[in-house]
N, C-alpha and C positions, 0 to 999 in steps of 0.2 A: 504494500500500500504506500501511496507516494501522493505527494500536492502538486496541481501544477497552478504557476500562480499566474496572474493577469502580464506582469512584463516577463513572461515567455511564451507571447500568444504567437507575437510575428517574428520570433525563433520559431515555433512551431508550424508556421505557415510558409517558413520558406521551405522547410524541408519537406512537408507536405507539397508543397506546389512542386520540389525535384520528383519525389515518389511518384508525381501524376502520370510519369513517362510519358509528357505533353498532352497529356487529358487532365479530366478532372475540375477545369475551368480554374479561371481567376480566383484568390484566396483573398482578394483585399476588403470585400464586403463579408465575407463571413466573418476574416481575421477581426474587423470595428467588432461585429455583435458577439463574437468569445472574450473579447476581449470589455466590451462594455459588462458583459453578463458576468465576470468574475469579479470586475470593478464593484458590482454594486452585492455579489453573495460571498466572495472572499475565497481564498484557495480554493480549487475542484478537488476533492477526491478520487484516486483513481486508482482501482484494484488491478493486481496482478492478475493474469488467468490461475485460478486456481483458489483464489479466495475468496470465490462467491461461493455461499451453500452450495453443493451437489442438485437441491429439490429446490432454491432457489430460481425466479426464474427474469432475464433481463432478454432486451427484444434490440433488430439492429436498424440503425433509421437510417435517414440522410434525405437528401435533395434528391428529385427525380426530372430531369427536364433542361430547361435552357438556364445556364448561369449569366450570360449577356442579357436574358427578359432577367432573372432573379436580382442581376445589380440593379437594374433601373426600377425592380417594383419589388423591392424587400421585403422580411417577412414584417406581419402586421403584431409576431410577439405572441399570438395566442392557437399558432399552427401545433406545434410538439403537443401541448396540453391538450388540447381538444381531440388529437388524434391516438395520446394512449389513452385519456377517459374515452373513447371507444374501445379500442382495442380490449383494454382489460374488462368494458361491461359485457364487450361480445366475447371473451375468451372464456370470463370468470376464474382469471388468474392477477394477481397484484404482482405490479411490475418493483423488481429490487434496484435494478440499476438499468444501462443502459449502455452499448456501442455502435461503433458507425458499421453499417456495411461495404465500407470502403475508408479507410483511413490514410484515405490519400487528396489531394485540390482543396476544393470545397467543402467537404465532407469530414474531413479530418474536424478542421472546424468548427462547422455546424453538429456536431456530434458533441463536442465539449460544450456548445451553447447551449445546447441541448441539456444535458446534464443539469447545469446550473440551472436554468429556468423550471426543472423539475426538482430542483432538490436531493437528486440520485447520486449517487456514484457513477463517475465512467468507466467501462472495464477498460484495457490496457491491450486491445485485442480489436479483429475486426474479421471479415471473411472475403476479402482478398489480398492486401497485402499491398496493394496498388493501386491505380485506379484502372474499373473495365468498363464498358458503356453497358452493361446487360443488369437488373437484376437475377437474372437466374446463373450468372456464372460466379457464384459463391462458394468458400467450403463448405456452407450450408444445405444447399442442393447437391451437391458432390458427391454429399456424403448421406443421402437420402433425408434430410431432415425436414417437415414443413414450413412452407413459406407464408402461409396462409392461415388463419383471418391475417390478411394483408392490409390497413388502411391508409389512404390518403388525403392529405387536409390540404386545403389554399388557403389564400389569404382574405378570401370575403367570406367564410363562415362554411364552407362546404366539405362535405365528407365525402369518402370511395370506400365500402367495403365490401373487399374480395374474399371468398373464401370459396373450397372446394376446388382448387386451380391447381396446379402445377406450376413450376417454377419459369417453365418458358409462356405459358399461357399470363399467370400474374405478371409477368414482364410484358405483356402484347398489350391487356388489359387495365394496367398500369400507364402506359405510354400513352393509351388514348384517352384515360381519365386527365393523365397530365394538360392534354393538347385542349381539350374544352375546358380547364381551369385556368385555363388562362397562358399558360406554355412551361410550368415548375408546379412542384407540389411537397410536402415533407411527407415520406413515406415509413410507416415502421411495420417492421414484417412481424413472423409471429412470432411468440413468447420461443425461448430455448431454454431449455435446464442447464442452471451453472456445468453440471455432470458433462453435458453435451459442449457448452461453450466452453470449459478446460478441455476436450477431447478433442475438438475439430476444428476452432477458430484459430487465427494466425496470432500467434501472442506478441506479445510487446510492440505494436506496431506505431504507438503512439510516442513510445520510447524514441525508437527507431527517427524516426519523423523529427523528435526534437532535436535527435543527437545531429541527424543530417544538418539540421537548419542551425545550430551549433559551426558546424565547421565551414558552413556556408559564409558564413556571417565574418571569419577568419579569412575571406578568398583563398581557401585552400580544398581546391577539391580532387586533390592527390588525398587527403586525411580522408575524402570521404571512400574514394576507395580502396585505401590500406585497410577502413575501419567496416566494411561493409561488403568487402570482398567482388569491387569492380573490375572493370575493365574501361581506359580510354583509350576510342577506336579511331579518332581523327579531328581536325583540327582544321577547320576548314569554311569559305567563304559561300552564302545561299547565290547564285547564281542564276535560279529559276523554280520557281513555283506555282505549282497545277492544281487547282481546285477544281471539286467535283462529287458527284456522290458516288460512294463506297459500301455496297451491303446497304444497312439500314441506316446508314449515319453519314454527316458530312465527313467529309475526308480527301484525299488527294497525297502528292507526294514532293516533295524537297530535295535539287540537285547540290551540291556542296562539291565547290574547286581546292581541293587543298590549298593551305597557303603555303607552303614549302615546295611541292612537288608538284605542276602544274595537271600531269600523267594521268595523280590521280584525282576519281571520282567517285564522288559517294553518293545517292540514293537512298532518300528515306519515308519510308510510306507511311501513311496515317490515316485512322480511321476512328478520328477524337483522339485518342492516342495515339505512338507514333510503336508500330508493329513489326517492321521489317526493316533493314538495312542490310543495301548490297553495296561494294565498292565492284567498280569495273565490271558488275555482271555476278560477281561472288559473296552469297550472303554470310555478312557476320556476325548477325546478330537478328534475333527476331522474338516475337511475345510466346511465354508467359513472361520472359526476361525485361524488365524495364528500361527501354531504350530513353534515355533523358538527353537534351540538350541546355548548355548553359552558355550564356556571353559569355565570351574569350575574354580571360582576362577581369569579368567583373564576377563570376560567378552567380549570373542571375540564371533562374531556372526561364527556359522558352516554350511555351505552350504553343501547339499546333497551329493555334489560331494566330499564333504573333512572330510566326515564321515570316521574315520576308526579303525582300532582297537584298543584296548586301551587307544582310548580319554577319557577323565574322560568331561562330558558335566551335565549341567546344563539343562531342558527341561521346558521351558515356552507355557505359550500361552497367544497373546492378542486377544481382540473382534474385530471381521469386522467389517465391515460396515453396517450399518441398513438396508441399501437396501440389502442385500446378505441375512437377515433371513427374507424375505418373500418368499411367494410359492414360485411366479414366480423367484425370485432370488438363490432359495434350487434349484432348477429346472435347473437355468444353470450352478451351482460351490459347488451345495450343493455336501456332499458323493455320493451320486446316481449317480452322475453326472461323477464323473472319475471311477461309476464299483463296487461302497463298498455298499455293501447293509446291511447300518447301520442307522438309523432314526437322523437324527439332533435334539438338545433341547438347550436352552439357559443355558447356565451354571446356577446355583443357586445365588444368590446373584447380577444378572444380570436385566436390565429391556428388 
């Protein structure tokens, strides 16, 4: 168990915003409201996996929708509340605490906000590790757990409640409740047993998240990969960029001229996140792995959206999460999975 206080909100936000592996949206509006929201309830709480009761039960939320509509039409403050007083009237289980279903961008966040406005504890854990654009590609669902009663709240007083769904269906279902609410929603899925969230969720991710945004904060992002087990694949000027739609999302791809060696070329594909990178035709890198880009030199994280031309970036990549390199996890976030039919391998010098 550990405090996290208000002036380590945007520490937390930067290293969140690297883990988005250029998804995940903008952090500077949720960063105000975690950080306004610990301003006025004091340290957060925030459990280890593993020290919530066993028969205890906490549920995973976050933002589902546009973070560009979310900054301009924020929340109204009474979304989270109004969506576990359903949840727990329709479950009839009382919520203990509470985590993000992504503890990465936005969501990192809005999940600490979250907390505080409820009074909870936050767990220290999340169910992917990164940021992915799907609700259903969680270790939640992975690992057969329910998604559902699912709710979703807006900002004029409206509810969504799903139940009886599956995990890809409450994602389809979800996405269309979002688009009539206006274009965002805070979503909390269903109740899980402490038992289940020490068993299957991604621990310390919240940790993880500060310590990145820590070393960020030093311009040194050689510490993040000594400390976090990266890889830096290139160094190199945007040149040209193609937007377009990708699967179900916007998305497109990012040419990069090295600056040292003119020869080479790197390629990098995105789909809200940035999923693939090939140099010269050869890929080096691709998702579950989180491919990150940062200005050269300043160490700011570069989200997809703010690729453009003549950025001079920096292109890293950290390891995911251990659950994401097994079959069944290549299966629902591997390459194959967003359309690249490129074979996954664990990087060299990896276990």
């Amino acid at each position: 168990m550990w405090q996290l206080r208000p002036e380590e909100i945007r520490t937390l936000a930067l290293g969140a915003s690297l883990l988005g592996g250029g998804g995940g949206g903008s952090t500077r509006a949720a960063a105000l409201l975690a950080e306004r929201a610990l301003r006025l309830t004091g340290p957060l709480t925030v459990l280890d996996v593993g020290e919530l009761d066993a028969d205890a039960y906490a549920a995973p939320l976050g933002l589902v929708g546009s973070v560009t509509v979310f900054e301009e039409k924020p929340l109204a403050g009474t979304e989270v509340r109004r969506a576990v007083a359903a949840l727990e009237r329709y479950s009839g289980v009382r919520l203990r605490a509470v985590l993000g279903f992504e503890a990465a961008g936005v969501n990192a966040l809005l999940a600490v906000a979250a907390a505080a406005s409820l009074e909870l504890p936050l767990v220290d854990a999340d169910g992917m590790g990164r940021a992915l654009p799907q609700l259903d590609q969680t270790v939640f669902t992975l690992n057969g757990l329910a998604v559902s009663p699912m709710v979703a709240a807006d900002d004029k007083g409206a509810l969504a409640v799903l139940d009886g769904v599956d995990g890809l269906l409450a994602e389809q279902l979800a996405r269309s409740a979002v688009v009539t609410m206006g274009g965002w929603a805070m979503v909390i899925m269903a109740p899980q047993r402490g038992s289940d969230i020490t068993r299957y969720a991604i621990p310390r991710t919240i940790h993880r998240a500060l310590s990145v945004g820590r070393v960020l904060s030093r311009q040194d992002y050689g510490a993040v990969l000594a400390d976090h087990g990266g890889r830096a694949l290139f160094r190199g000027r945007v040149v040209d960029v193609e937007r377009g739609p990708r699967g179900r999302f916007g998305g497109g791809s990012a040419i990069l001229q090295h600056l040292d060696d003119a020869d080479r070329v790197l390629r990098v594909e995105f789909q809200n996140e940035n999923l693939l990178v090939l140099e010269n035709g050869e890929v080096r890198a691709c998702v579950p792995d989180i491919i990150c880009l940062l200005e050269a030199d300043r160490c700011v994280p570069v989200t997809s959206e703010d690729v453009r031309y003549g950025l001079e970036v920096d292109v890293l990549v950290l390891p995911c999460a251990a659950a994401w390199r097994t079959p069944a996890g290549l299966g629902l976030v591997g390459p194959r999975a967003f359309g690249y039919d490129v074979p996954y391998s664990i990087p060299r010098g990896e276990s």
